[in-house]
N, C-alpha and C positions, 0 to 999 in steps of 0.2 A: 504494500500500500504506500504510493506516495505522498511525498505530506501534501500538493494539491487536492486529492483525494480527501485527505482527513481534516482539511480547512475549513470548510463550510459545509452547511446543509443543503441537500439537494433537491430542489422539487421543482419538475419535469426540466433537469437541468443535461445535457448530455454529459459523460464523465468527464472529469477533468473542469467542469465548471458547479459553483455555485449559485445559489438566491442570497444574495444581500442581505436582504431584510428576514428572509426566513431564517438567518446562521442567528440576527440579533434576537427576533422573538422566538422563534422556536428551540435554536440549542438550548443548552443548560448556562443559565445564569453564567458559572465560572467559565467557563469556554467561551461565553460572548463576552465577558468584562477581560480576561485572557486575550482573548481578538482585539479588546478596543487597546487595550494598554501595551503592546505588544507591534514590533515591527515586522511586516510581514512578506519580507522579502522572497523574492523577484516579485511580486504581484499587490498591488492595489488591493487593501483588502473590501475598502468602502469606501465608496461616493460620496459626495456633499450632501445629494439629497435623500441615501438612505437615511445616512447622520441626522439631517433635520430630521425626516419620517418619523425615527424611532424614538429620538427622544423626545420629542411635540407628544408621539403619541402616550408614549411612559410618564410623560408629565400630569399630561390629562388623566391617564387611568388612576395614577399614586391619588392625583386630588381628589377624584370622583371616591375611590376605597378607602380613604383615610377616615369619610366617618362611619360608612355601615357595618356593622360587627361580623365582620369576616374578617380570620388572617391571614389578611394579604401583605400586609408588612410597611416596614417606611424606609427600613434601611435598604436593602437592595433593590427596589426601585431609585432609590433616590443615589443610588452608585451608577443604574444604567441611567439616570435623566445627565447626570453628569461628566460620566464617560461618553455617553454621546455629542452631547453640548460641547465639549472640549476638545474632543478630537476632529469634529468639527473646526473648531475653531483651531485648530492645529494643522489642520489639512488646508486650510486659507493662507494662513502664514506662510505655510510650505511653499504653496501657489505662486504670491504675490509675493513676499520676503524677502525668503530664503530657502532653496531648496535641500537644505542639510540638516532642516530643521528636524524632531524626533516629535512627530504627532502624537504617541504615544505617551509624550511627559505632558503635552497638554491635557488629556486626555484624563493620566491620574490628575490632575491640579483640579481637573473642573468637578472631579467625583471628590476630592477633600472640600471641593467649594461648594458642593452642594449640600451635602452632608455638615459642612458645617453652618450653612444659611439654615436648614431644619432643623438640626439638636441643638443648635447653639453649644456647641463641644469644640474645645479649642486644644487643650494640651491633649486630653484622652485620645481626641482625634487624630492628630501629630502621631502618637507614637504607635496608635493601632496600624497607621496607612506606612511609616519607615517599618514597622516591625514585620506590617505585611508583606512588604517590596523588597525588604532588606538590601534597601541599596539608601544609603546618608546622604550621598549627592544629591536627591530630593528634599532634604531636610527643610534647608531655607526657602524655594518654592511651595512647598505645602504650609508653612508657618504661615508665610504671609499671605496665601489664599484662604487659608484657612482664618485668618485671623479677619483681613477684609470681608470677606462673607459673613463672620458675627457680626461685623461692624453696618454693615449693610442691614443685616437683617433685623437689629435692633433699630435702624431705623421704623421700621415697619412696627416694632413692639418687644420687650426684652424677655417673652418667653420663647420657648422651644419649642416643637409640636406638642411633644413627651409632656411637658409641664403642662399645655393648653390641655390635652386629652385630659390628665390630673384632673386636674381643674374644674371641667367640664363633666366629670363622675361623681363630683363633690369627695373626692377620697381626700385624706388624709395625707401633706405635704410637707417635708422637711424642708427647711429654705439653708 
């Protein structure tokens, strides 16, 4: 099996090619956030406007599920709204820029910046995303996306999701 072959999902694709959009929503979680953080040499692995597609549409789903009681979650939605969004915007860069650019470290920055616009987590988040990637050369690019995404998202209000949901059950809150 070559690794073209094990890249992507295939539907009604001939071998040797995949669906785009089908590797992002249909593979497994790890294997699409893997693809987005990840360079995928000799080949393209995504377009600008799967990138837009999937994350527009992971945005919309996380906000639509966030309040009906089902678990669907906040955290890996809100990895794929940001790995999408970023490596987007990393694959722009590449474009217009600089072609030596690595879309791939866009790609984690915008999934530490989303996650941290939603939990409002800043040091925990830092060391979960270098502990995850075990590579420190990210260290100061995640700090400081992670830390302007608090700072943004306080604008809007200084709670979290996690604390709004609290909040919103009338449970009991440690401040």
């Amino acid at each position: 099996v070559s690794a073209e072959e094990v890249f992507g999902v295939r539907v009604r694709c001939p071998v040797g090619q995949y669906d785009e959009l089908a590797t992002i929503f249909f593979g497994t979680r790890e294997q699409s956030i893997t693809r987005l953080f990840t360079q995928a040499a000799p080949h393209q692995p995504f377009a600008n406007s799967s990138l837009l597609i999937a994350g527009l549409t992971y945005l919309v789903l996380m906000l639509l599920t966030y309040g009906i009681a089902i678990p669907a979650g906040l955290f890996m939605p809100s990895v794929m709204v940001g790995a999408c969004l970023g490596r987007l915007v990393g694959e722009l860069v590449k474009q217009h820029v600089d072609e030596s650019v690595f879309s791939g470290a866009y790609a984690l920055a915008g999934a530490a910046a989303m996650l941290g616009g939603v939990q409002r987590a800043t040091i925990s988040l830092v060391v979960i995303i270098i502990e995850g990637t075990a590579n420190v050369h990210f260290l100061l690019p995640i700090v400081v996306t992670t830390c302007t995404a608090k700072f943004v998202g306080n604008l809007f209000g200084h709670e979290g999701v996690y604390e709004i949901g609290i909040r919103r059950k009338r449970l009991r809150f440690l401040e």
